[in-house]
PDB file of N, CA, C and O in Angstrom:
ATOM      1  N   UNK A   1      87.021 206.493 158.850  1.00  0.00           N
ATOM      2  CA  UNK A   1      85.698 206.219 159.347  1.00  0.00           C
ATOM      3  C   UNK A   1      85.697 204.853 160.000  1.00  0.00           C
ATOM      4  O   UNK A   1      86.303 203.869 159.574  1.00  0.00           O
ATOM      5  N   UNK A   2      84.882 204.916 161.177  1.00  0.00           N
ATOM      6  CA  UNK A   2      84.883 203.943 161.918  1.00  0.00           C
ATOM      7  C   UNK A   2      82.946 203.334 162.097  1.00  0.00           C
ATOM      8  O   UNK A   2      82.072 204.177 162.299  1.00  0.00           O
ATOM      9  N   UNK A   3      82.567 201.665 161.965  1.00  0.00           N
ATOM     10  CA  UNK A   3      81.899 201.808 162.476  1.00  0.00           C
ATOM     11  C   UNK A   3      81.752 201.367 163.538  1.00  0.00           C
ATOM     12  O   UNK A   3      82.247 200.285 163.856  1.00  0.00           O
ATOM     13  N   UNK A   4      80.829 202.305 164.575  1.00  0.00           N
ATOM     14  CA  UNK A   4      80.627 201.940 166.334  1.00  0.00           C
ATOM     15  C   UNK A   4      79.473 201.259 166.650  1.00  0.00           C
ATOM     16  O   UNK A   4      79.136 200.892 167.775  1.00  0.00           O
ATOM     17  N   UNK A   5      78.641 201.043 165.193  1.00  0.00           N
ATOM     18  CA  UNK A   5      77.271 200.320 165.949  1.00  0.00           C
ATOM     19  C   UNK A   5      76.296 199.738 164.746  1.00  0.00           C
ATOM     20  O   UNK A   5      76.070 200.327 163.688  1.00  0.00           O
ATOM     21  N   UNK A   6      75.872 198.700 165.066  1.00  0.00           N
ATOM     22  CA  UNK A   6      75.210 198.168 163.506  1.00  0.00           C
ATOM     23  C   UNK A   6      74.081 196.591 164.139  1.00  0.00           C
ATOM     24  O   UNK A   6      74.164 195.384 164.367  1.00  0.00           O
ATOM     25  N   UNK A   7      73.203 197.634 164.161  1.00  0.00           N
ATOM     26  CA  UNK A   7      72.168 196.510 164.679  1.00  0.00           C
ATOM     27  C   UNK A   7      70.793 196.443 163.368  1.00  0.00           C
ATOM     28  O   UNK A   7      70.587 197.320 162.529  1.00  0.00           O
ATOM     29  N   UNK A   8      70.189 195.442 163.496  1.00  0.00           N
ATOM     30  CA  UNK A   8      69.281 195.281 162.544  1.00  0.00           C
ATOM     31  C   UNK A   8      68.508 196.434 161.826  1.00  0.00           C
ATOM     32  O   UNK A   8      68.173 196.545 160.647  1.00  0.00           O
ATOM     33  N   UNK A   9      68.284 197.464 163.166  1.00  0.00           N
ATOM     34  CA  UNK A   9      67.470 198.999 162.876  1.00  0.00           C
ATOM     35  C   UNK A   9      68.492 200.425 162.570  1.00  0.00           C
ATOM     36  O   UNK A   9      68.131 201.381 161.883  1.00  0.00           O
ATOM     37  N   UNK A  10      69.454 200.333 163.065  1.00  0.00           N
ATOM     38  CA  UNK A  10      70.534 201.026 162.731  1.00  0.00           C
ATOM     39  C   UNK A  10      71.894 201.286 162.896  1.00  0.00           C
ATOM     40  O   UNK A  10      72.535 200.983 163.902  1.00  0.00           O
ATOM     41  N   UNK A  11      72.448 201.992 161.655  1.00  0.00           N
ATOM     42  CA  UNK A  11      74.332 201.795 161.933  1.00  0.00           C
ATOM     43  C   UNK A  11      74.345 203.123 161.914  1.00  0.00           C
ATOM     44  O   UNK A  11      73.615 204.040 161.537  1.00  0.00           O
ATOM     45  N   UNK A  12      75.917 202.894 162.694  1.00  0.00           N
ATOM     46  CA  UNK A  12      76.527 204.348 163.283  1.00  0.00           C
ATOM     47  C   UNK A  12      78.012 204.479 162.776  1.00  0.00           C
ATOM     48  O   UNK A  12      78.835 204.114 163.616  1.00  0.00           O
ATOM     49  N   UNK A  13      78.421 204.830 161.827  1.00  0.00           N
ATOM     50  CA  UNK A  13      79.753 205.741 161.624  1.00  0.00           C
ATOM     51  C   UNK A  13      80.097 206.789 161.888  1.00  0.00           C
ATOM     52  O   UNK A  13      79.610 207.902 161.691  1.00  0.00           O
ATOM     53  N   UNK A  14      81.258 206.332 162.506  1.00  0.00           N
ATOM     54  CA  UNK A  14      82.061 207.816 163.794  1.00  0.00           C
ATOM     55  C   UNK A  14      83.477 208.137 162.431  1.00  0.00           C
ATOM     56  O   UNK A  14      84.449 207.454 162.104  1.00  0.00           O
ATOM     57  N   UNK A  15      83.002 209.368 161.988  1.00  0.00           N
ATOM     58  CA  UNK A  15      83.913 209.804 161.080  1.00  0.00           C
ATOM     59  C   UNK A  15      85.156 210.841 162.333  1.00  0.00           C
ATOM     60  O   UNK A  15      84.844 211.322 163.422  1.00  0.00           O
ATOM     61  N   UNK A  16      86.422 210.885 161.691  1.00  0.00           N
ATOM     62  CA  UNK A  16      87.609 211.351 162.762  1.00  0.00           C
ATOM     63  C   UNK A  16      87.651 212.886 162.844  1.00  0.00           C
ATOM     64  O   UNK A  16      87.145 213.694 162.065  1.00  0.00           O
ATOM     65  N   UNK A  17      88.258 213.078 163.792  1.00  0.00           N
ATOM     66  CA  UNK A  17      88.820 214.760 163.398  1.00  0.00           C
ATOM     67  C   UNK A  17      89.541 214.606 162.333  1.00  0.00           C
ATOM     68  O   UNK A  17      90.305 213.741 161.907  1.00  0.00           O
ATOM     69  N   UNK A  18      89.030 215.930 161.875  1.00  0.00           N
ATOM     70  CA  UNK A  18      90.196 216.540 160.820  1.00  0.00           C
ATOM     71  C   UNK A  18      90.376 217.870 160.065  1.00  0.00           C
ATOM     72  O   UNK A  18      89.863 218.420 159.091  1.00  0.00           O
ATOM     73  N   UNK A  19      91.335 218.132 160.957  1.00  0.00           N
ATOM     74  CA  UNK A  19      90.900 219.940 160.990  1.00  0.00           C
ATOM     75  C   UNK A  19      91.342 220.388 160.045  1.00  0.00           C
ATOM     76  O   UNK A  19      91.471 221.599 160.223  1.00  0.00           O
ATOM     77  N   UNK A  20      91.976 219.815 158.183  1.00  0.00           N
ATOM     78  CA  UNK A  20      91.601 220.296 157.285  1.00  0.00           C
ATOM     79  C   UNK A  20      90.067 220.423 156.616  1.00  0.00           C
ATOM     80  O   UNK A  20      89.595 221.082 155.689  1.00  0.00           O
ATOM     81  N   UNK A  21      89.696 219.742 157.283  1.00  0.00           N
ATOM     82  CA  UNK A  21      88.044 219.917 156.990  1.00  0.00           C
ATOM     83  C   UNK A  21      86.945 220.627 157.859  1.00  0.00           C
ATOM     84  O   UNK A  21      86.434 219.871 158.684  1.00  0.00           O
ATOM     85  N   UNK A  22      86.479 221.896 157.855  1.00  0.00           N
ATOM     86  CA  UNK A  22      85.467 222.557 158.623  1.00  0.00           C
ATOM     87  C   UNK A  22      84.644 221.435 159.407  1.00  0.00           C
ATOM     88  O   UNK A  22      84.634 221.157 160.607  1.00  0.00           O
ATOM     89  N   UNK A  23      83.878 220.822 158.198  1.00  0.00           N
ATOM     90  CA  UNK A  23      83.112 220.057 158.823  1.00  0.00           C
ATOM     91  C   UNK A  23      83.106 218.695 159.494  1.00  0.00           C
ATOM     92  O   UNK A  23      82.186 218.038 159.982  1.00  0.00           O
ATOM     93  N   UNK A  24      84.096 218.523 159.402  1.00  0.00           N
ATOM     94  CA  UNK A  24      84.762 217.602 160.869  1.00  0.00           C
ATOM     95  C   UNK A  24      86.350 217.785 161.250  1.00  0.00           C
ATOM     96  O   UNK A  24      87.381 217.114 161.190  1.00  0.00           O
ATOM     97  N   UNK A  25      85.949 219.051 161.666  1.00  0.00           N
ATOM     98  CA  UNK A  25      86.591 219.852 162.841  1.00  0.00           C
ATOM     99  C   UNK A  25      86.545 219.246 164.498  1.00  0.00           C
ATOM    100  O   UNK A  25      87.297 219.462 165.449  1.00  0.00           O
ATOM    101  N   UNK A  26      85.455 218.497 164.378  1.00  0.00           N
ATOM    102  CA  UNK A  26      85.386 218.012 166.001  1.00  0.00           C
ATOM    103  C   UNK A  26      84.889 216.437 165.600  1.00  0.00           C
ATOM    104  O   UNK A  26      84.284 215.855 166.500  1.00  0.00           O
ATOM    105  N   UNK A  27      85.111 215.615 164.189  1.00  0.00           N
ATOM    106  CA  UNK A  27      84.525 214.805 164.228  1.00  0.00           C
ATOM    107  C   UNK A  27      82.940 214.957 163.591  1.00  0.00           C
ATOM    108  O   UNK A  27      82.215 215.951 163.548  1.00  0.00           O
ATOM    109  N   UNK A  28      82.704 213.537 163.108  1.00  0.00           N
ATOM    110  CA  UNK A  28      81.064 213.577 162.570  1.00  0.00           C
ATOM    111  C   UNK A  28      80.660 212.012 162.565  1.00  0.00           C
ATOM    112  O   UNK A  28      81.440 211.065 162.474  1.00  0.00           O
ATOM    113  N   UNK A  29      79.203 211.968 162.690  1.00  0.00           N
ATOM    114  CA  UNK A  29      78.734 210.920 162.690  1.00  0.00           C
ATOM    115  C   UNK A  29      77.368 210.509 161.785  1.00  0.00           C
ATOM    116  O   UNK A  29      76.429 211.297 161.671  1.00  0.00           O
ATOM    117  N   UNK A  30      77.377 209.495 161.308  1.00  0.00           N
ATOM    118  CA  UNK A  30      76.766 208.824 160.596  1.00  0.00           C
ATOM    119  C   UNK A  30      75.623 207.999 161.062  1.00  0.00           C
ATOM    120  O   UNK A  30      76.011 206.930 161.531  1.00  0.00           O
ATOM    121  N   UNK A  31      73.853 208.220 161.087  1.00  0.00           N
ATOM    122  CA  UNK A  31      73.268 207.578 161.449  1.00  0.00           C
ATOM    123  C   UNK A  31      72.600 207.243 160.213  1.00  0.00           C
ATOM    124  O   UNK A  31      72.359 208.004 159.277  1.00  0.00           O
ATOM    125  N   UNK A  32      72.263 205.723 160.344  1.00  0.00           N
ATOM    126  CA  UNK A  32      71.454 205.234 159.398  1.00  0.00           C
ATOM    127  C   UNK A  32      70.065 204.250 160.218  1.00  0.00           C
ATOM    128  O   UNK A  32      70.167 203.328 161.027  1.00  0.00           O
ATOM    129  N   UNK A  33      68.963 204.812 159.693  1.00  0.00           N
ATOM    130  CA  UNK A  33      67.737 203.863 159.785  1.00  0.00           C
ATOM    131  C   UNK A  33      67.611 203.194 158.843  1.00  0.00           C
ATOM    132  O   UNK A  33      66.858 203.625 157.969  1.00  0.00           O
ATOM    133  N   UNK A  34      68.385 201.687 158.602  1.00  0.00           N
ATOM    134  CA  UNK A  34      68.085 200.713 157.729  1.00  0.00           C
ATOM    135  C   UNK A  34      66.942 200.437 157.215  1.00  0.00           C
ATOM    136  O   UNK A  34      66.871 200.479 155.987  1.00  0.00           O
ATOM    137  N   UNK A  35      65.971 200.150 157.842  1.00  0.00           N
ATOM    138  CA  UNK A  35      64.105 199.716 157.404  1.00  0.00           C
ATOM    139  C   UNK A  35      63.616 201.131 157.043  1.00  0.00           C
ATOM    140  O   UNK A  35      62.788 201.006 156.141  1.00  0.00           O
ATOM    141  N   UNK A  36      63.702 201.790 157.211  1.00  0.00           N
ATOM    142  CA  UNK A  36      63.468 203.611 156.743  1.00  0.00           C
ATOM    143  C   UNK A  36      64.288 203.654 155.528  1.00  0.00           C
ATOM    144  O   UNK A  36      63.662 203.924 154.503  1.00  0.00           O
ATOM    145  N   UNK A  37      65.311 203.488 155.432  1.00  0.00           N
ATOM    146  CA  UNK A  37      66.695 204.166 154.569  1.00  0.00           C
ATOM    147  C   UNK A  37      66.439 205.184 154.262  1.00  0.00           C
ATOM    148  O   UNK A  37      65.953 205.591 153.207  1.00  0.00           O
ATOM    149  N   UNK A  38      66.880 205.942 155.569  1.00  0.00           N
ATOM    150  CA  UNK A  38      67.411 207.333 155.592  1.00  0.00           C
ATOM    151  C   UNK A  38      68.472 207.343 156.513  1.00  0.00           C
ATOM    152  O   UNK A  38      68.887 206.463 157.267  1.00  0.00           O
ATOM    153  N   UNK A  39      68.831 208.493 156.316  1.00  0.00           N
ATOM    154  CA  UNK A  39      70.068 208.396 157.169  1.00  0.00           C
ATOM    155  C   UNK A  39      70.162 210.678 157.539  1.00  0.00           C
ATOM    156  O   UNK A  39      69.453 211.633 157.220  1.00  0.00           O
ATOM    157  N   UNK A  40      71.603 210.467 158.422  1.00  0.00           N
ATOM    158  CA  UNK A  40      71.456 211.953 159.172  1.00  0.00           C
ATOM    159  C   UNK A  40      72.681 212.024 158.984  1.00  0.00           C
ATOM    160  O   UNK A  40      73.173 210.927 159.250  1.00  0.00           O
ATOM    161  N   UNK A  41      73.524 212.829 158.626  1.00  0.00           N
ATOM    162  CA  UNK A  41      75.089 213.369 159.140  1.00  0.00           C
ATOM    163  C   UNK A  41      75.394 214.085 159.943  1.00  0.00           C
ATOM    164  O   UNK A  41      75.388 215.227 159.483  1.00  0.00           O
ATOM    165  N   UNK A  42      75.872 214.036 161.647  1.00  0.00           N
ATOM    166  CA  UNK A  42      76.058 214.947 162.293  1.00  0.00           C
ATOM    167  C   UNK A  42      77.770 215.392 162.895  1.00  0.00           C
ATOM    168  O   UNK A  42      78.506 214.716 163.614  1.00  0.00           O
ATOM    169  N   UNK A  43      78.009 216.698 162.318  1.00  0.00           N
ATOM    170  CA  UNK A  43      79.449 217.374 163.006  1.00  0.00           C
ATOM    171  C   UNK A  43      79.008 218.467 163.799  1.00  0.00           C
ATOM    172  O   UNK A  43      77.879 218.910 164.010  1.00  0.00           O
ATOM    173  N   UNK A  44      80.330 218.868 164.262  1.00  0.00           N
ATOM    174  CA  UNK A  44      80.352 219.884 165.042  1.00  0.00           C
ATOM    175  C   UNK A  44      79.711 219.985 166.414  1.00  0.00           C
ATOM    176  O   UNK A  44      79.731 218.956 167.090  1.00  0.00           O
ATOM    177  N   UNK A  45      79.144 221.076 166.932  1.00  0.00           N
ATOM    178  CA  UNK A  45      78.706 221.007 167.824  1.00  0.00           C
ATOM    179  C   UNK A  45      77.439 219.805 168.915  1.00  0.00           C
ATOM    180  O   UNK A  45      77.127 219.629 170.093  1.00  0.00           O
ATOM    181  N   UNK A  46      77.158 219.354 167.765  1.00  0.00           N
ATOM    182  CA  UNK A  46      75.743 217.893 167.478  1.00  0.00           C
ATOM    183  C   UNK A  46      76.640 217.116 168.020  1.00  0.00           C
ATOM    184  O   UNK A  46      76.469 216.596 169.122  1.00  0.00           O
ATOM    185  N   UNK A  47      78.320 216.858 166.877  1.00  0.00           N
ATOM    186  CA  UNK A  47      78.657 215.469 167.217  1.00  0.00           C
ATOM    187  C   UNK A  47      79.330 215.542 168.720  1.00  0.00           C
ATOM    188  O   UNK A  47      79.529 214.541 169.409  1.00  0.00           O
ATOM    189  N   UNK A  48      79.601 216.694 169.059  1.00  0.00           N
ATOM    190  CA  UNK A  48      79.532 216.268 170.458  1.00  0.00           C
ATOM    191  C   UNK A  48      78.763 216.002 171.706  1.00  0.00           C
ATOM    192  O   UNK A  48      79.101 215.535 172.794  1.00  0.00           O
ATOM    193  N   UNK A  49      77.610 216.445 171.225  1.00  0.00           N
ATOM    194  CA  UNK A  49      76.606 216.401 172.570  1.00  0.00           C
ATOM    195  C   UNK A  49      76.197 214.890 171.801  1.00  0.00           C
ATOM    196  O   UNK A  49      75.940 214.169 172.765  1.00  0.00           O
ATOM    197  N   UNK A  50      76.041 214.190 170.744  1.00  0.00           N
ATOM    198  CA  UNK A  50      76.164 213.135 170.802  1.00  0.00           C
ATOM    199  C   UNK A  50      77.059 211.733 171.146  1.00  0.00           C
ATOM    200  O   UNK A  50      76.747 210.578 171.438  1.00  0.00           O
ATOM    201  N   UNK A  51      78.070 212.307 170.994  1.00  0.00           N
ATOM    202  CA  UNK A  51      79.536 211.946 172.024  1.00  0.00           C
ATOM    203  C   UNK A  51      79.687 211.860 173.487  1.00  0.00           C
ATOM    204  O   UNK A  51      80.036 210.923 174.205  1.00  0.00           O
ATOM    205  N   UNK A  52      79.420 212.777 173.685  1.00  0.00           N
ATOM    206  CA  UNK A  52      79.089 212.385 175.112  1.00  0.00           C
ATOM    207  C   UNK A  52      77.881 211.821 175.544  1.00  0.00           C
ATOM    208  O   UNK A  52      77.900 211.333 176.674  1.00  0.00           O
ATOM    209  N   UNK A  53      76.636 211.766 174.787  1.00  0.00           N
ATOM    210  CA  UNK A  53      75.326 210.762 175.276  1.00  0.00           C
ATOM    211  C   UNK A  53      75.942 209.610 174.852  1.00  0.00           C
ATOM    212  O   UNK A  53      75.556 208.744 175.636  1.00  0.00           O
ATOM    213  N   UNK A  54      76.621 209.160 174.119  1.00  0.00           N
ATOM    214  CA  UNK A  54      76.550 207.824 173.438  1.00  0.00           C
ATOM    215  C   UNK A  54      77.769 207.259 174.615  1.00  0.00           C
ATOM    216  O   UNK A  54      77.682 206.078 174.951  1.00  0.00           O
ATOM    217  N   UNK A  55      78.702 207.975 175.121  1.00  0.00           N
ATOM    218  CA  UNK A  55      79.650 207.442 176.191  1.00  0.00           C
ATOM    219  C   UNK A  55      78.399 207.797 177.563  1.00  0.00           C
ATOM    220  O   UNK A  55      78.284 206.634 177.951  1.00  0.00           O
ATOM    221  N   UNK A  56      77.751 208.349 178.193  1.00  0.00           N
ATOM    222  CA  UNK A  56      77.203 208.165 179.191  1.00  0.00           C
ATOM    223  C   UNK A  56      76.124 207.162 178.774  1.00  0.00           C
ATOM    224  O   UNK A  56      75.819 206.613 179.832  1.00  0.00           O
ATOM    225  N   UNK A  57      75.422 206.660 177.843  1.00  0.00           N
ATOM    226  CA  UNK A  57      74.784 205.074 177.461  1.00  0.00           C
ATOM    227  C   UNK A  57      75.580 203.623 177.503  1.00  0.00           C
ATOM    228  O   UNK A  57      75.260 202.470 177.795  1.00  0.00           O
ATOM    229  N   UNK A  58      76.704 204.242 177.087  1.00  0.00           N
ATOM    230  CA  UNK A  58      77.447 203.190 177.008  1.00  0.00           C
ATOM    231  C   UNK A  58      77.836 202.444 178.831  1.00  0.00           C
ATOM    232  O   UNK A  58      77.880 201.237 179.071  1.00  0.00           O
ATOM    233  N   UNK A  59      78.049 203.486 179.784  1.00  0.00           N
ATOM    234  CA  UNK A  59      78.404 203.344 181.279  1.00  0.00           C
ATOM    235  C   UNK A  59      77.303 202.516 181.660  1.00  0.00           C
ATOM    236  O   UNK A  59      77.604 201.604 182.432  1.00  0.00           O
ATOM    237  N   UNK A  60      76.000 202.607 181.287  1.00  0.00           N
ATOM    238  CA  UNK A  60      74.653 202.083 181.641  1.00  0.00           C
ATOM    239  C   UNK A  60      74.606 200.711 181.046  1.00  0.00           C
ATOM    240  O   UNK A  60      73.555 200.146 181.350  1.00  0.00           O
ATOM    241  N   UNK A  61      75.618 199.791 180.093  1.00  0.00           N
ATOM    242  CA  UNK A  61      75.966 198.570 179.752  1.00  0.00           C
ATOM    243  C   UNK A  61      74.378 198.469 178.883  1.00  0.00           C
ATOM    244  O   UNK A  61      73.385 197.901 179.338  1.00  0.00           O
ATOM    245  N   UNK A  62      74.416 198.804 178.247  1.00  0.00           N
ATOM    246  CA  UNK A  62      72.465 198.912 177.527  1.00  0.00           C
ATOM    247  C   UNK A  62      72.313 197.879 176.590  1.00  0.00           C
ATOM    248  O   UNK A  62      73.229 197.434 175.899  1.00  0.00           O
ATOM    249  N   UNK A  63      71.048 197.471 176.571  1.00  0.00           N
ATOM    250  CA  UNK A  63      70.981 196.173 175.480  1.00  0.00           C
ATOM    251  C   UNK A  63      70.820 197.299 173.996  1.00  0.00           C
ATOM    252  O   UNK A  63      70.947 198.515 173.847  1.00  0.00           O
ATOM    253  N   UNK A  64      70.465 196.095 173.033  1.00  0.00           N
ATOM    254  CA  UNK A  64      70.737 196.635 171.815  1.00  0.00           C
ATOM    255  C   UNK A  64      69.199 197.514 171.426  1.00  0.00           C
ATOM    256  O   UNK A  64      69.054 198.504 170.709  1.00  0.00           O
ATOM    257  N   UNK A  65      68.049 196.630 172.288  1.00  0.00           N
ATOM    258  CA  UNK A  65      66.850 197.336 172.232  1.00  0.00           C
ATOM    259  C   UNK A  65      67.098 199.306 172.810  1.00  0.00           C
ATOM    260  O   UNK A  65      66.755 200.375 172.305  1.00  0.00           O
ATOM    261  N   UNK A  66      67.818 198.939 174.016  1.00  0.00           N
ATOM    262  CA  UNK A  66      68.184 200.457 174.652  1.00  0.00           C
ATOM    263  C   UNK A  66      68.681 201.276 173.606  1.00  0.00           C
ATOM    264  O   UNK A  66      68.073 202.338 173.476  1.00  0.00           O
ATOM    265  N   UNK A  67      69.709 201.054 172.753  1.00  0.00           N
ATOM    266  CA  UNK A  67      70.731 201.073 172.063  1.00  0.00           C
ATOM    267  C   UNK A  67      69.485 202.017 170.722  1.00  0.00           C
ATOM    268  O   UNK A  67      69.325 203.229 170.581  1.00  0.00           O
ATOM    269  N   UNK A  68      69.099 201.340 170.277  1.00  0.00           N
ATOM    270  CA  UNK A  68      68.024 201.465 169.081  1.00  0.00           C
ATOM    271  C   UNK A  68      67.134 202.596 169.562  1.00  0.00           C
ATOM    272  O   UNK A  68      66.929 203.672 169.001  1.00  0.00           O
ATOM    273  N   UNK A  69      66.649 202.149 170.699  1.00  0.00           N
ATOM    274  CA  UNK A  69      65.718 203.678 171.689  1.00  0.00           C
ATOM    275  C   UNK A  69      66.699 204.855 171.108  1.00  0.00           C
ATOM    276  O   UNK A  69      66.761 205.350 169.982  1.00  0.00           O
ATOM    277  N   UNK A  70      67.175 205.021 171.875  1.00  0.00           N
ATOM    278  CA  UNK A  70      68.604 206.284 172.112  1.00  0.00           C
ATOM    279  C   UNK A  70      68.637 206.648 170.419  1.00  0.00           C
ATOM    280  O   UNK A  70      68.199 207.730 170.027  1.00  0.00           O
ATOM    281  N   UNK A  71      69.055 205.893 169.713  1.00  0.00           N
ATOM    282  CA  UNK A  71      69.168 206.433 167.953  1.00  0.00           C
ATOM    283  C   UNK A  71      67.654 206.783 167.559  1.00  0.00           C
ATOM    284  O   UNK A  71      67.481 207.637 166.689  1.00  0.00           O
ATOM    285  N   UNK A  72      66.783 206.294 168.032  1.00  0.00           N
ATOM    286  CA  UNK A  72      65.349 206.433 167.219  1.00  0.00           C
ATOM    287  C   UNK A  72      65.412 208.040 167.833  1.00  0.00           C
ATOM    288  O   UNK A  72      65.269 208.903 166.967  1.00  0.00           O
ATOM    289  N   UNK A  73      65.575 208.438 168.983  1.00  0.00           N
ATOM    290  CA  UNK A  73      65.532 210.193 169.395  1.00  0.00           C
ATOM    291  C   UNK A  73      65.798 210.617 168.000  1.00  0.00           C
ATOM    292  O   UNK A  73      64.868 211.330 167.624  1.00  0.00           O
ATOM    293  N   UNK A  74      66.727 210.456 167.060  1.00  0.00           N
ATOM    294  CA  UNK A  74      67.249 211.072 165.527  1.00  0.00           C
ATOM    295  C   UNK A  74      66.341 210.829 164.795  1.00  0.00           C
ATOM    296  O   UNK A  74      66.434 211.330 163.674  1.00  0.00           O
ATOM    297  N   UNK A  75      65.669 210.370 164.957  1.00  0.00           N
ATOM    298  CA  UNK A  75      64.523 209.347 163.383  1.00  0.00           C
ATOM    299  C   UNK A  75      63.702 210.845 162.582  1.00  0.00           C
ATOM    300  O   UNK A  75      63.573 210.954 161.363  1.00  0.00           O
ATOM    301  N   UNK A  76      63.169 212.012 163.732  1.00  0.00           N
ATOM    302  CA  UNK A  76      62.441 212.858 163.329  1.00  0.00           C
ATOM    303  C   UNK A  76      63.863 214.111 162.505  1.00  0.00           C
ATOM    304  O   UNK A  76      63.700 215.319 162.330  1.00  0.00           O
ATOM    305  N   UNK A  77      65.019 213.374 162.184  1.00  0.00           N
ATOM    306  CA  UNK A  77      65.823 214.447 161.734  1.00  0.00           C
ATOM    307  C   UNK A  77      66.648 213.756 160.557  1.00  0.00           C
ATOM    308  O   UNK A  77      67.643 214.278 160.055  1.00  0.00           O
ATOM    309  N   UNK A  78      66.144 212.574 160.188  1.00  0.00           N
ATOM    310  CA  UNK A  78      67.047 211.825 159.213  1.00  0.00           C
ATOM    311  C   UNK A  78      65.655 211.947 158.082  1.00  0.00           C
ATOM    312  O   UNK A  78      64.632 211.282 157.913  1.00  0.00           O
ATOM    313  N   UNK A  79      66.300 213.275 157.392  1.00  0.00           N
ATOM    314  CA  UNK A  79      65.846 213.551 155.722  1.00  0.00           C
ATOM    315  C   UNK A  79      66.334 213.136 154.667  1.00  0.00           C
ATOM    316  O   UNK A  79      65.782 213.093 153.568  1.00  0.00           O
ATOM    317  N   UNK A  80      67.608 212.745 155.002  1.00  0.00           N
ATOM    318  CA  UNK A  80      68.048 212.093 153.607  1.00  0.00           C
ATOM    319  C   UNK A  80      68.503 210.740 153.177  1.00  0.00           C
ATOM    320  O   UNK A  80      69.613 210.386 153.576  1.00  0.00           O
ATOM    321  N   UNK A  81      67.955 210.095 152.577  1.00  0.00           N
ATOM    322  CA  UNK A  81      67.301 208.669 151.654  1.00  0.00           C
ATOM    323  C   UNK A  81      68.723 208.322 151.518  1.00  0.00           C
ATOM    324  O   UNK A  81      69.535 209.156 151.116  1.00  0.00           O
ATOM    325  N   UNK A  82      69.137 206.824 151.919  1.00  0.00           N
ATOM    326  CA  UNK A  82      70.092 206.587 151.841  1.00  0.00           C
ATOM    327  C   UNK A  82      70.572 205.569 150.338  1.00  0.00           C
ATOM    328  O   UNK A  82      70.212 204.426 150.056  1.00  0.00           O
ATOM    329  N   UNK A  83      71.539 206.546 149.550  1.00  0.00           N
ATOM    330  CA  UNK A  83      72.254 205.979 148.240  1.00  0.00           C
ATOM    331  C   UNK A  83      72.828 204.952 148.808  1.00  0.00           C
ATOM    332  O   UNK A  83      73.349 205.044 149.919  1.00  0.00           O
ATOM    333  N   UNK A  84      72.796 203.567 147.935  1.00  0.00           N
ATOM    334  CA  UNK A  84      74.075 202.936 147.601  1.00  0.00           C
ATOM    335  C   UNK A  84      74.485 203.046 146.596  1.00  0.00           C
ATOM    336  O   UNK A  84      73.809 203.318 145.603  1.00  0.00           O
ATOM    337  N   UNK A  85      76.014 202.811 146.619  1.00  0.00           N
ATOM    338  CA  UNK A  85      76.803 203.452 145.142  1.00  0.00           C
ATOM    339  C   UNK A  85      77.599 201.744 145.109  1.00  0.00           C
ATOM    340  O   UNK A  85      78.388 201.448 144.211  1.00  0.00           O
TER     341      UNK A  85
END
């Protein structure tokens, strides 16, 4: 696991392929709304159409406000309350 993004409102872990595992078969990603604490897990077919938005945002050189826009699109899909262990 990698993380790709960690701003005051939210972090992003880009989990790898790994095709002993179904569910990251193509990769998965990790969104967290810090001030919310919730968070979303997305593989498969998701993590790529998010893969490729997050590389065509990235071409657009975006501030971190842009950056935060683009993740808040997820906010109405992050149900689950984020544990620390």
């Amino acid at each position: 696991m990698n993380v790709i993004y960690n701003s005051e409102q939210y972090s992003v872990v880009e989990f790898g392929v790994d095709d002993d595992c179904d569910a990251l078969r193509f990769g998965g990603y990790e969104i967290m709304d810090k001030p919310a604490k919730r968070e979303i897990f997305i593989a498969g077919a998701l993590a790529e159409l998010f893969r490729r938005d997050v590389k065509n945002l990235i071409v657009t050189e975006p501030s971190v406000e842009e950056i935060d826009d683009f993740l808040g699109n997820y906010d109405s899909f992050m149900s689950q309350p984020v544990a620390f262990h």
